[in-house]
Backbone as a ProteinNet text record, in pm:
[ID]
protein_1_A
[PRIMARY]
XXXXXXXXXXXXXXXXXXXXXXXXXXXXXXXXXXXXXXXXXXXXXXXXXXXXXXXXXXXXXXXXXXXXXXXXXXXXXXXXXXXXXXXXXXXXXXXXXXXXXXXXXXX
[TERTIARY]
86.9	0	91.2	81.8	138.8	126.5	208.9	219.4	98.2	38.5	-64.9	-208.6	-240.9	-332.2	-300.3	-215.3	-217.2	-209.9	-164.3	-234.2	-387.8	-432.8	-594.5	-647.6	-603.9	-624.5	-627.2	-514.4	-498.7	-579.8	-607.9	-684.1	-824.1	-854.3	-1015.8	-1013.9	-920.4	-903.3	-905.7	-886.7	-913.5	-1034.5	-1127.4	-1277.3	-1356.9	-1360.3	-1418.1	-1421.4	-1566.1	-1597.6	-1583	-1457.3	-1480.4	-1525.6	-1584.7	-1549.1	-1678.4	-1638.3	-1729.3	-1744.6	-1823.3	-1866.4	-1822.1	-1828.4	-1777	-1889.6	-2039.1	-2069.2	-2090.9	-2117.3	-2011.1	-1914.9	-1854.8	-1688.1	-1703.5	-1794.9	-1868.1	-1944	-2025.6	-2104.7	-1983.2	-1893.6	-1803.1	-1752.8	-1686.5	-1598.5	-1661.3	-1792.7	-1881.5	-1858.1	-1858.4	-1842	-1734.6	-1647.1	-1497.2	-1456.1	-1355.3	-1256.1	-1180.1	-1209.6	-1111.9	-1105	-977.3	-1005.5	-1066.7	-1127.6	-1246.3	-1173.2	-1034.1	-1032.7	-1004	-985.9	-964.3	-1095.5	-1199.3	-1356.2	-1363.2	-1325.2	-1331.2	-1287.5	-1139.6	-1084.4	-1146	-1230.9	-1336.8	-1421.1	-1477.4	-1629.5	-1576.8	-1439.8	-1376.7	-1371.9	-1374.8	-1319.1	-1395.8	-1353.4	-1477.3	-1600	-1703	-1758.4	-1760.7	-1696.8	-1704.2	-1672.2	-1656.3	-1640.7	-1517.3	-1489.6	-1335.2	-1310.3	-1186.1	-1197.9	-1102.9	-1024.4	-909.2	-869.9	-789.8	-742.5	-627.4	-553.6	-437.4	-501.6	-584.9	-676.5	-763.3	-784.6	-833	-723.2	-631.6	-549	-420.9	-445.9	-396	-465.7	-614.1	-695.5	-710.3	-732.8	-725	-622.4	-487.3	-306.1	-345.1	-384.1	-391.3	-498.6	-571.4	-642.4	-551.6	-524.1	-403	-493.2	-360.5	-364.6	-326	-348.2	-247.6	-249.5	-128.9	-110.1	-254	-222	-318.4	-469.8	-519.5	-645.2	-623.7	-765.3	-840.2	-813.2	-727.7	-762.6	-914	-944.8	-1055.7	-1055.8	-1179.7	-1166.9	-1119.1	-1121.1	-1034.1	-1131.2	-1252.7	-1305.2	-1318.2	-1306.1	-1299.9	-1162.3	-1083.6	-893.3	-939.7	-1017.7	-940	-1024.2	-1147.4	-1225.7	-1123	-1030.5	-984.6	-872.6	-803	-671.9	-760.7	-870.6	-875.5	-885.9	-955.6	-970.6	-825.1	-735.2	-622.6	-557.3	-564.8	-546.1	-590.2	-729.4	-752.5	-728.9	-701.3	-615.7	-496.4	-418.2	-300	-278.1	-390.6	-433.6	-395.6	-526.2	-555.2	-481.3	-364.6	-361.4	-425.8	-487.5	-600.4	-533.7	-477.1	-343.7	-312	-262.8	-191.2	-332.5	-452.1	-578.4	-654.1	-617.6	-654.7	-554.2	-419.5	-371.3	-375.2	-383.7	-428.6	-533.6	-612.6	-780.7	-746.1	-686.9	-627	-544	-474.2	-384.9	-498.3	-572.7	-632.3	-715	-774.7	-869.7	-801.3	-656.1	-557.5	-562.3	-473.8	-477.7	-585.5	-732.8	-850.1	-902	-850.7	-872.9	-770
-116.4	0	122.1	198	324.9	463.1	522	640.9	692.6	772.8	814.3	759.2	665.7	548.6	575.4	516.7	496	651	761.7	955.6	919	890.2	910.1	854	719.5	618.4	703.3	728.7	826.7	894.5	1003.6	1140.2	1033.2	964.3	922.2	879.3	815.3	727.8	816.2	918.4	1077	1088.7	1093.2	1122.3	1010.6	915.9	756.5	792.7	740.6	730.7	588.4	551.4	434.5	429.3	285.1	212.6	154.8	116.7	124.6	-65.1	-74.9	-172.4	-201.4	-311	-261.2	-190.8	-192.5	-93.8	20	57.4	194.9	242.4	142.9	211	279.4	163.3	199.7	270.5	316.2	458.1	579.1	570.3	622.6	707.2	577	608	688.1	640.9	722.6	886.6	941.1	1001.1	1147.9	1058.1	1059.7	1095.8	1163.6	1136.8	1098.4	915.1	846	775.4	727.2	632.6	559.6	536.7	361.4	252.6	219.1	152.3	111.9	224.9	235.8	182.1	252.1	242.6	46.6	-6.4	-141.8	-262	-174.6	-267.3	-267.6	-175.7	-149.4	-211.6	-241.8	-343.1	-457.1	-523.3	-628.5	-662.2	-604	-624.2	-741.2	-814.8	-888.8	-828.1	-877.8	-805.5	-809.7	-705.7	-729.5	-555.9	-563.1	-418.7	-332.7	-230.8	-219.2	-113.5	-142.6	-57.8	46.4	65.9	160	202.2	311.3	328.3	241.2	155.3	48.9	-121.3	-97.3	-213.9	-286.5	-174.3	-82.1	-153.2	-13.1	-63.3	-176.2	-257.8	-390.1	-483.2	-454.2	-509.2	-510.4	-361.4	-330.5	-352	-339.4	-379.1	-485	-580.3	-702.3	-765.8	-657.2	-700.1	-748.1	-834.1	-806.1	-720.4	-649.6	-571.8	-608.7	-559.8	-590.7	-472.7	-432.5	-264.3	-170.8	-193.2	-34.3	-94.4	-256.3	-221.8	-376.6	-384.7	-534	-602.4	-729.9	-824	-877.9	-987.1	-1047	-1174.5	-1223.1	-1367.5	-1446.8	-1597.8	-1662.5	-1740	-1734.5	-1802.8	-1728.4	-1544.6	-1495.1	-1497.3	-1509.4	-1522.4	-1662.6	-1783.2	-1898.9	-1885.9	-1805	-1807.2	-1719.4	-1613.8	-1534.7	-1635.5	-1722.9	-1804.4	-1912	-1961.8	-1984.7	-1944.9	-1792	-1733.7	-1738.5	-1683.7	-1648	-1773.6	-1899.7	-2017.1	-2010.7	-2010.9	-2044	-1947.2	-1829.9	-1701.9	-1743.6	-1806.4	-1868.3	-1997.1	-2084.9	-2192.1	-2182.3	-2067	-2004.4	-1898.1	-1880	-1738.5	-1655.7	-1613.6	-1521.2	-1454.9	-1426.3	-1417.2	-1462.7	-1580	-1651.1	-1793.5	-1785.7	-1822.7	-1768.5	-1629.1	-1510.1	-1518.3	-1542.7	-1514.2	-1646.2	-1779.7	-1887	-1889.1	-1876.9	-1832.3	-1727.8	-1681.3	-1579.8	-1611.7	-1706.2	-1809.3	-1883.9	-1938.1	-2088.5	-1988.7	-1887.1	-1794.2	-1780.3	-1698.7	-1656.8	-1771.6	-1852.4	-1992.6	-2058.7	-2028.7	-2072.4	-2025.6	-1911	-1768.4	-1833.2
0	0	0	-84.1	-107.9	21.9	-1.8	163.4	142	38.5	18.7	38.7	14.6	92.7	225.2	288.5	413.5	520	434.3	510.3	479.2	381.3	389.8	479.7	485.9	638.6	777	759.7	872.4	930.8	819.9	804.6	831.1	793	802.7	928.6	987.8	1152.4	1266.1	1223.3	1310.6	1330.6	1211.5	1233.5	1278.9	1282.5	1291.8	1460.1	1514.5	1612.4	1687	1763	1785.6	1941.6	1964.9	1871.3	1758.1	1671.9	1529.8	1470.7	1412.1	1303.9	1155.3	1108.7	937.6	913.5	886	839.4	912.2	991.1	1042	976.9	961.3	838.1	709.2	677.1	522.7	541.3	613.9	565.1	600.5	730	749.7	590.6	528.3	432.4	290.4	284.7	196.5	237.6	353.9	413.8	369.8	366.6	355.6	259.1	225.5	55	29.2	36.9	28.7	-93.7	-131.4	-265.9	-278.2	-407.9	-461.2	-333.9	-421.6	-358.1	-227.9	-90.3	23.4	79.4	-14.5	-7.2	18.1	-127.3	-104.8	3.5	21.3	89.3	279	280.4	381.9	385	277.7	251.8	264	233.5	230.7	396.6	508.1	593.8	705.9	765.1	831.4	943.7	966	1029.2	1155.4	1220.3	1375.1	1445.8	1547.8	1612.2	1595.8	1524.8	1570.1	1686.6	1778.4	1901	1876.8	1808.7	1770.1	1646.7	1632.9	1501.7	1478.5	1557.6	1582.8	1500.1	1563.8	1568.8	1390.5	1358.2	1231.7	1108.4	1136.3	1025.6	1036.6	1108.6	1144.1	1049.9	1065.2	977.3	836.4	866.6	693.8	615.4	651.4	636.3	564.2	639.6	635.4	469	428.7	336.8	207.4	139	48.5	-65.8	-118	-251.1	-365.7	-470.8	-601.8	-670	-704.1	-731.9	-737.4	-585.3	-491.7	-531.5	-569.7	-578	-479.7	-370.3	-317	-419.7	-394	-442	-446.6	-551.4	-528.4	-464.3	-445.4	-397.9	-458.5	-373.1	-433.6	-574	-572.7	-677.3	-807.2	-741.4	-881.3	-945.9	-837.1	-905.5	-959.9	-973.9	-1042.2	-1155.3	-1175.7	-1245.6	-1390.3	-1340	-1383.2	-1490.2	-1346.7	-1390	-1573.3	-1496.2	-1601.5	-1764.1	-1768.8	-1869.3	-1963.8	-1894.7	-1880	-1937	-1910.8	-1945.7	-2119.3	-2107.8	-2222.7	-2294	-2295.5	-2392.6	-2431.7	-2365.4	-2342.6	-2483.3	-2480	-2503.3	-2721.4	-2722.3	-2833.9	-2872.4	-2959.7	-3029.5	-3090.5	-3043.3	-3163.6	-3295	-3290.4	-3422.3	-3540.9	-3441.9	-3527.6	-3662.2	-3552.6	-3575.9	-3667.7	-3695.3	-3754.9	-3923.3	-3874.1	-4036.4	-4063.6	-4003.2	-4064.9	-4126.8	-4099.3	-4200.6	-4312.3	-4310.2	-4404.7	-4509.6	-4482.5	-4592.1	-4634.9	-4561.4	-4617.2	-4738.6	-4720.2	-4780.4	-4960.8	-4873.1	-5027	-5103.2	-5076.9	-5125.6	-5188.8	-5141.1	-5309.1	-5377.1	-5371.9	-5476.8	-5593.7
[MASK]
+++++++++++++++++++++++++++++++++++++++++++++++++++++++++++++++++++++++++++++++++++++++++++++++++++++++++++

């Protein structure tokens, strides 16, 4: 998580009345002017009470990222892996100027 993320954190952990709820957080963060995805990785968080601003971003820390955005779950990452697979699988390309020869060729 980038320095800038983590001042907005900050700056928002100042105003947050604890101790608070996830949604508490989330209307919190609506609130707020914080990034989309600071926003997300809030909705991501489990649901239970938080008692501190320590406490907080221990939690939230903890959400993993992938350049500055929530990861997703794990079923949408395999759902993903697979796409990704089968892009892999197929050249669209090379699929593309093959049809293109076979074409020239009965002219």
């Amino acid at each position: 998580m980038d320095r800038s993320i983590i001042n907005h954190l900050d700056d928002f952990f100042e105003n947050v009345p604890f101790p608070i709820d996830r949604d508490g957080l989330v209307q919190e963060s609506l609130d707020f002017p914080l990034p989309d995805n600071v926003r997300e990785a809030i909705a991501l968080l489990p649901e239970k009470e938080y008692h501190s601003p320590g406490e907080l971003r221990e939690e939230l820390l903890g959400v993993p990222f992938d350049d500055g955005t929530p990861k997703k779950s794990e079923d949408e990452m395999e759902l993903e892996e697979v796409d990704d697979k089968m892009d892999s699988l197929v050249n669209l390309d090379e699929f593309t100027q093959m049809g293109d020869e076979e074409n020239q060729e009965s002219f």
